[in-house]
C-alpha angles and dihedrals in degrees: 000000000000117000117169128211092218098169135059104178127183109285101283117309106188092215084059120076134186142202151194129171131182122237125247115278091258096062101037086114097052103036134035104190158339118228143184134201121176138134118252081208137353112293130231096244135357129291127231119197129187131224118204114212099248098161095245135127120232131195112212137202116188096209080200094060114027093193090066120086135111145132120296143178136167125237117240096287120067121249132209124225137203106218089177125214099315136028150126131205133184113195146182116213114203133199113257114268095017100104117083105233095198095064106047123020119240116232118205126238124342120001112228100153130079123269117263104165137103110272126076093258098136094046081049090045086054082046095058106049119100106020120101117254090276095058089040089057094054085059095043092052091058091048090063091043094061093046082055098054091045095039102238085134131025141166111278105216088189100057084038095060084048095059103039083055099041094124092059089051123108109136143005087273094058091047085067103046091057087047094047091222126109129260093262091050092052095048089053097041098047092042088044097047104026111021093243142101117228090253093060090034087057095048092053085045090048091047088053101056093049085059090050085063098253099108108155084051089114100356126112085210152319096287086059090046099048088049086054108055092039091057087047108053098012094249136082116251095254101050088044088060093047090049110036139032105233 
């Protein structure tokens, strides 16, 4: 199945923590994680902090300043943030495809501005504030639950069949044969449901599996491999392990 390594942070800082958490058994195919991010105290310096490109759609709460929130995802390069000295996210990671586009608009990279759509994101977002990460979990599960009921997310059987057929997966063309659909069905479902064509889906696949450690699984060698993932995240292999926890 597919499990992203969404995050590459600064080689470990103590005053930082972080956090993942899986979802209950009844939305694992809806959510990968929740996640927190936050400082126990300022830092000396400011934090940067890395964000793969994994496909998936988050939906994020700054705990700092309760009228941001929104929906996010990243294109098909990673992006490094600076979080600064102090800060503290909650977020929902969602599957790839899940989210329902049409409802909710997807903003790009890191969100800085308040919240002007259409959920109760801000009043979740007051909610939120001052319980520790378990609390915060009971609240965010009902979140989902709610996005479920009105549709704002829902399974993709397309992108399923995809994961649960990643080792057989070497091109487009094999993308559609797993998901028993042809070429053309597959470039309007993936671009309708998760933003992005086959080509750029297969490279973030591609870039996955490599940080799952199984990283010959659809290069030719390491050359290739070593060009890939520069192009994707903007560092060599090598110089990313030295600089960032994935």
């Amino acid at each position: 199945m597919y499990d992203p390594k969404g995050n590459g942070k600064d080689k470990t800082v103590q005053a930082v923590h972080f956090d993942e958490v899986e979802p209950p058994s009844h939305l694992r195919g809806i959510v990968h994680r929740f996640l927190e991010l936050k400082t126990h105290a300022p830092l000396q310096q400011d934090y940067r902090f890395h964000a793969l490109p994994d496909a998936c759609t988050y939906i994020v709460f700054d705990q700092r300043n309760r009228n941001v929130a929104g929906v996010s995802k990243l294109r098909a390069e990673s992006e490094e943030f600076n979080l600064g000295q102090t800060f503290h996210f909650v977020n929902i990671r969602f599957l790839p495809g899940v989210w329902q586009e049409s409802h909710e608009p997807i903003a790009y990279g890191l969100l800085d501005t308040p919240y002007k759509g259409g959920l109760p994101l801000i009043e979740i977002n007051d909610d939120l504030t001052g319980r520790d990460f378990s609390d915060q979990q009971v609240i965010l599960i009902k979140l989902v639950e709610q996005l479920i009921d009105s549709k704002m997310v829902a399974p993709n059987p397309v992108t399923e069949r995809i994961f649960q057929n990643l080792d057989d997966i070497h091109t487009v063309s094999d993308m559609a044969a797993v998901s028993e659909i042809s070429a053309r069905q597959l470039q309007r479902t993936l671009k309708r449901t998760t933003g992005f064509a086959p080509h750029d889906f297969l490279k973030i696949l591609r870039l996955q599996q490599a940080l799952n450690g199984n990283d010959t699984w659809s290069y030719a060698d390491q050359s290739h491999f070593i060009h890939s993932f520069r192009r994707a995240t903007g560092y060599t292999p090598g110089k990313y392990a030295r600089k960032f926890d994935v």
